[in-house]
N, C-alpha and C positions, 0 to 999 in steps of 0.2 A: 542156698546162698543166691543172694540176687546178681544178676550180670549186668551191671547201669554200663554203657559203653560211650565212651565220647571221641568225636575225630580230632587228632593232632589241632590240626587248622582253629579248633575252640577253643584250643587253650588259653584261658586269659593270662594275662602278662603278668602277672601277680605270681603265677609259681614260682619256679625253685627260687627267682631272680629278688622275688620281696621277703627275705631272711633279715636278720635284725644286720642291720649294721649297712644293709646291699651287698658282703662281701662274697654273698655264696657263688655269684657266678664267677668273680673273682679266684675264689679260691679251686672252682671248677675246671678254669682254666692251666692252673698249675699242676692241676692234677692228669689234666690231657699232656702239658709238654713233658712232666714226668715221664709218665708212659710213653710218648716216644721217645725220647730220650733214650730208655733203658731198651727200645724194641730194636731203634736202629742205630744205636753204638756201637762204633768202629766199620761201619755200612759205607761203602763208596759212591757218593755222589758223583753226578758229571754238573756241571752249569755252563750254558751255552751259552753267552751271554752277546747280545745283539749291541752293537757300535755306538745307537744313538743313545743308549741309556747311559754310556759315560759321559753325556755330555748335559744332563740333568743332575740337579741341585741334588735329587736322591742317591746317584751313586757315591757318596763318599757313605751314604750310610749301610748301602748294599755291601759294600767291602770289608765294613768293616761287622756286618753280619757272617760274612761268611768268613772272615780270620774267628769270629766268637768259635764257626761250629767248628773251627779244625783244632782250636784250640781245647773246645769239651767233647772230642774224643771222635768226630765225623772224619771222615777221608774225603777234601772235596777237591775236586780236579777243575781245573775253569780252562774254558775253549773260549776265548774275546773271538767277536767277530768284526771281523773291519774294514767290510765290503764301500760303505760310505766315506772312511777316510781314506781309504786308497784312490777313490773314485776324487777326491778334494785333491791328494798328493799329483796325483798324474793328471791333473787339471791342471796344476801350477804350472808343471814340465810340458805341456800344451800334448800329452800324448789322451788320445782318444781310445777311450775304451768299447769293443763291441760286443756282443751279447751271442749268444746259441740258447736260447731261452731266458731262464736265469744261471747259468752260467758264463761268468767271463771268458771270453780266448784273450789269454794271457800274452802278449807278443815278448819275444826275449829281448828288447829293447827297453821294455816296459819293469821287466823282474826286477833289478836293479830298486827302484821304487815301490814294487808290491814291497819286496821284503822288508824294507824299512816304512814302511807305511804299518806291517802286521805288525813289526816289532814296536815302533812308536807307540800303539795300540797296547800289547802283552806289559810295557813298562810302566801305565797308567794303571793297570792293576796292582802291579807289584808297588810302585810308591803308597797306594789308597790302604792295600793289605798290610803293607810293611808299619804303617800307621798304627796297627792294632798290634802291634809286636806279634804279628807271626811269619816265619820263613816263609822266601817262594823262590823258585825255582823255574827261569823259563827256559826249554831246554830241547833238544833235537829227538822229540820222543814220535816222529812221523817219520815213516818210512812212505816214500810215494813212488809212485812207476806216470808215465806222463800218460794222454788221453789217449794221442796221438789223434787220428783221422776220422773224425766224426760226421754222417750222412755226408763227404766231401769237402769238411773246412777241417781245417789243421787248426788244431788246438791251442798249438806250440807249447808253450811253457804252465797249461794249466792240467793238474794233478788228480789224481785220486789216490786214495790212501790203501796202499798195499802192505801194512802192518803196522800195529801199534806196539812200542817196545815197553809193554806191560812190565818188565820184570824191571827195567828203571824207575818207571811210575811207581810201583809200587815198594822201592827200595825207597825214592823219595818219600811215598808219604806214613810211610815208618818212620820217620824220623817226624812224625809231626808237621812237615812243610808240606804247603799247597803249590803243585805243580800248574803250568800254564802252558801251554799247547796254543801256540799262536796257527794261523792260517798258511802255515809253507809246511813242505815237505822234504825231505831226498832221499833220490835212489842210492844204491849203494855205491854209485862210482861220484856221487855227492855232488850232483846236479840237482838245482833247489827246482822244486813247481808249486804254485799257488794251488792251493787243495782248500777247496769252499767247509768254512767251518762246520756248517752242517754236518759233512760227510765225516767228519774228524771228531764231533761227539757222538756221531752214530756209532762207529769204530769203537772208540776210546769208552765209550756205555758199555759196548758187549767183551769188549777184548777186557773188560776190569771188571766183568761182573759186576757192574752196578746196578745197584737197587733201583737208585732213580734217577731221570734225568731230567735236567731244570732248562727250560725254555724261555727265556727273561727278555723280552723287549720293550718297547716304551710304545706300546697303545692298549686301549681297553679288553682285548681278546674276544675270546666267543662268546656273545650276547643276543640279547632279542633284538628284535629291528633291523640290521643288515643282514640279517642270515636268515636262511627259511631252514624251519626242524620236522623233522617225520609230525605226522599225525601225532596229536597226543602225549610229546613230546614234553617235559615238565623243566622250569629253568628256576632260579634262588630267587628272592625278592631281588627286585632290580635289576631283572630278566640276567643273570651271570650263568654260566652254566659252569657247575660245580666238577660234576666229571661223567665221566663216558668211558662205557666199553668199546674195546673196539669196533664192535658191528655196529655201535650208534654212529662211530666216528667214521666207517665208510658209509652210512645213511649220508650223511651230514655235506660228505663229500662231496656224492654222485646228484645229492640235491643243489649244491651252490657250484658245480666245476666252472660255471661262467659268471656267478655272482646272482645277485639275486635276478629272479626271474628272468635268468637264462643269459643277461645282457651283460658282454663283456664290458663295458663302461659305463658311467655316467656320466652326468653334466659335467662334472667339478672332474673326472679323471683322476685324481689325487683320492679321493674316497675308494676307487674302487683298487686302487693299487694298495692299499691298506690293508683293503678285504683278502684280495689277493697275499697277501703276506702272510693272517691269519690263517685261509686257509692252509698256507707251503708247512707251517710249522705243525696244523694240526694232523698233513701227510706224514713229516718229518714222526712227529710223536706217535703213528701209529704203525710205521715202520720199524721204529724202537719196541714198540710193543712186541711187533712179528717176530724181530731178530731175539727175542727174550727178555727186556727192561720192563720190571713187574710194576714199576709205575712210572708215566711221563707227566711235569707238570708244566703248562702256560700259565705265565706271571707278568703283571707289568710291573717291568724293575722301577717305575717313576711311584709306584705307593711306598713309602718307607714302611720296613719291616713286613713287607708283602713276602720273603721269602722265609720265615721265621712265620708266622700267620700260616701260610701253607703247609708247612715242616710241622709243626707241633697242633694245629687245629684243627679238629673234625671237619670245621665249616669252612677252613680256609681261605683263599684269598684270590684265588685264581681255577684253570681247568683243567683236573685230573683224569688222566687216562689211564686205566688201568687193565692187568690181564690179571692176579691176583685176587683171592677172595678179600677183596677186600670189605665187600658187606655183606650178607648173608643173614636170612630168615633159619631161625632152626630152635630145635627143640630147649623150653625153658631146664635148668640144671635147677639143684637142690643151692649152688654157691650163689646163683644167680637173685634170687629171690629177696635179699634184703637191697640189691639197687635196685630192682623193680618194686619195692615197696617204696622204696625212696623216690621214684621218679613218680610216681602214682598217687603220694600223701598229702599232694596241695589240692588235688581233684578231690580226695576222699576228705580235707579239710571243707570244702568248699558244698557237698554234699552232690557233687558231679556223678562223683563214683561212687559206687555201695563201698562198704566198709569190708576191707577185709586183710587178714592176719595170716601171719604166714604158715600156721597152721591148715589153714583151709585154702590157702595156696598148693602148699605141698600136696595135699588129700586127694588134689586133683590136677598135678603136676604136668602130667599127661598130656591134659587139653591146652596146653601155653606154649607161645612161642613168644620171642625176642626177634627185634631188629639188633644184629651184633655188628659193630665199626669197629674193627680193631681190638677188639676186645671189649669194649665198650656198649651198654643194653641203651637203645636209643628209643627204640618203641616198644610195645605189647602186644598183647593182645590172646584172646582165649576163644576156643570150639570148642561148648558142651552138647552132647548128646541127649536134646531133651526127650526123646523116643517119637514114638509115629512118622519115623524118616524126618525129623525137625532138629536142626542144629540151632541153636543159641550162638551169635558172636559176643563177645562181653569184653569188658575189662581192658579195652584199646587206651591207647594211651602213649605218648608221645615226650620226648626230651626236648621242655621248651625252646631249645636252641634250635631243635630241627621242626618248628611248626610249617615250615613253607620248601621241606624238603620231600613231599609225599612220601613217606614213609607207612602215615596211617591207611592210604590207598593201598598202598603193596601191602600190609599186613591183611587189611581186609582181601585184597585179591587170594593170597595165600590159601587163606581160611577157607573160600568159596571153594579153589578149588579139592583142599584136603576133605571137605562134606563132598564135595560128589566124587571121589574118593572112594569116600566108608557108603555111597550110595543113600546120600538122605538125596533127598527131593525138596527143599524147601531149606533156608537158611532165615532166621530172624531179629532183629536188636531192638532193646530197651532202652529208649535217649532223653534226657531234656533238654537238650540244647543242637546236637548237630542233626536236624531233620532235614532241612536243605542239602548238606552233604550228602548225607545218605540216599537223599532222592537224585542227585548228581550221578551214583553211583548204580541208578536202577533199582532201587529197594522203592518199596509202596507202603503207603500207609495201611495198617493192618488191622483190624478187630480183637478186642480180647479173646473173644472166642472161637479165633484162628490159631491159638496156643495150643501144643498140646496139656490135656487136662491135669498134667501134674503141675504143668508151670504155669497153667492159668490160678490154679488153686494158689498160688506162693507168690504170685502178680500183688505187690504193694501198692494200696490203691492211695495209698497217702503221698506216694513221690508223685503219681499219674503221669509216670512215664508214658510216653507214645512208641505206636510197637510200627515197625517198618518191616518187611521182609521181601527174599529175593526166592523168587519162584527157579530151580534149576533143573534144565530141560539135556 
């Protein structure tokens, strides 16, 4: 059996996407929110949601996406943030607010007006929610103890959160209503303190066990152009970067802590204080991670149904952080094999790929592995053992949706390293179309009679395939 191999990146547009009607990606899609759907139903969501995005034309649609998920079976908790209208409310009152970083020192003169500034805030949800016919609930689910004396400034009235009373949250959202967790706190003698939302979705993620927590503000997030990324570094069409482990996301950090190239501001000042924000939530999200939240997502709540897009699709909408196997290379199964045939049939329509059946998949099961997203076969790819210390890669191949997520890169990396492994010396492929890739990747053009001689004897001289190989030292 011939091994014709082609990189993701080649795949022409015409796959699965040109079915009669156009409906198959269509119908693709349904098939992905299915599937989460039934993976994470009755899962506790946190959404942390940042101040300026109620004040976009998209939050009435935001709200009333998230009344959908509580209404089909989601548990989702919203923390508003309302650092900006509080900062407008106590502007009006002529009280001046001052900073310890980015945290406020709250003056007790001042509280009076935080607190109806957070509530003003938390009531804007619940009219937007209540719109979709689903309950809400805003309620004294923060317990806070004060800062007190911090490097020598008295804090006064500003908080952190010394228990979440998880067993009302979640008496609430048994009942189907969405809880709202505004920006105050109290101690138990029921002295209120401003406690920075952030800390109260961190809290409120670990103390509920959730799954995941949503990060929603209103700018583009983490892209190419403002941010410098590790070496080699790979980002979605339209440089977005889709998600990150954590040890990308402390790369990411220790590379930009002052912005790009090192410089705490720029010209404009307003641009870097952006960056600067990006980065607080991509700290925030990976702190979520440490404390146990198997997935954090950045969204900009100004895309309508960016959080629905992120929730239910592979490719999403925003930047996923996770600690969770959420992808994983691994060995091809016997169940697996008819959506690998299925992802691979417009290649092998096309005469890309050799032809082959799932019998002579099975035969040689062994050699295959799968790119797995959730359950889901996204890439391919095969190492046969042609002898003489020479591995064959074959059979690569890609789910056109993910052509610009490197995935055929990692499957190729994989392979290389499982041959020196089993101890071959030399890796090779048969392409007609991604030679360029392949020499990106360090593979060289090759001679037929570089093959070992079984597989030169069974070399189809009618495809004239070009043979690339990687010398492994």
């Amino acid at each position: 059996m011939n091994g014709e191999t082609l990189e993701p990146a080649f795949h022409p547009a015409s796959g699965h996407e040109a079915s009669a009607d156009g409906l198959s990606s269509g119908v693709d899609l349904v098939r992905e929110a299915f599937r989460y759907q039934s993976r994470f139903d009755g899962s506790t969501m946190v959404f942390k949601i940042d101040f300026p995005v109620t004040e976009d034309p998209a939050f009435s649609f935001l709200v009333r996406d998230l009344a959908l998920l509580a209404r089909t079976g989601f548990r989702v908790v919203i923390v508003p943030g309302a650092k900006e209208w509080i900062d407008s409310v106590l502007g009006e009152y002529g009280i001046v607010s001052h900073y310890m970083g980015n945290t406020r020192i709250t003056a007790s003169d001042a509280m009076p007006f935080v607190e109806m500034a957070a509530f003003h805030v938390a009531t804007r949800f619940m009219t937007g929610i209540s719109a979709g016919r689903t309950d809400v609930v805003i309620g004294n689910f923060v317990r806070a103890r004060g800062l007190g004396v911090v490097d020598g400034t008295d804090m006064e009235r500003t908080g952190t959160v010394d228990k979440i009373f998880s067993g009302s949250i979640n008496t609430v959202l048994s009942q189907g209503m969405i809880p709202i967790l505004p920006c105050i706190g109290w101690s138990p003698a029921g002295k209120s303190y401003n406690v920075p939302s952030d800390e109260i979705a961190l809290a409120a993620s670990t103390a509920l066990k959730a799954i995941k927590l949503f990060v929603i503000s209103a700018h583009e997030g983490l892209r190419e152009g403002p941010f410098v990324f590790p070496p080699g570094f790979e980002t979605a069409r339209g440089g977005r970067v889709r998600r990150l482990t954590p040890r990308e996301a402390e790369d990411i950090l220790a590379l930009n802590g002052k912005g790009k190239g090192g410089q705490e501001k720029n010209a404009a000042g307003e641009k870097s204080a952006s960056l600067r924000k990006v980065l607080g939530e991509l700290s925030l999200a990976l702190r979520a991670c440490r404390a146990g939240v198997d997935r954090v997502h950045l969204v900009d709540g100004r895309e309508e149904g960016a959080v629905l897009r992120e929730l239910f699709s592979n490719l999403g909408a925003g930047t996923m952080i996770y600690t969770d196997e959420y992808e994983a290379i691994r060995d091809l199964r016997s169940a697996d094999i008819p959506d690998m045939l299925r992802m691979m049939e417009p290649l092998m329509q096309q005469g890309v790929l050799v032809r082959r059946r799932a019998e002579d998949i099975q035969e040689k099961r062994g050699d295959y592995v799968v790119f797995d997203i959730d359950g889901k076969i996204h890439a391919c790819g095969a190492l046969h053992d042609r002898g003489e210390g020479q591995g064959e890669i074959a059979a690569l191949a890609t789910d056109p949706s993910c052509t610009d997520t490197g995935l055929g890169k990692k499957i190729v990396g994989y392979l290389v390293d499982r041959a020196k492994k089993k101890g071959m010396k030399r890796v090779f492929v048969l392409t007609i179309r991604a030679h360029d890739w392949f020499e990106a990747l360090g593979f060289r053009e090759s001679a037929l009679e570089s093959l070992p001689e079984e597989r030169s004897r069974s070399y189809d001289r009618n495809r004239k395939s070009k043979i690339f190989a990687l010398e492994l030292h």
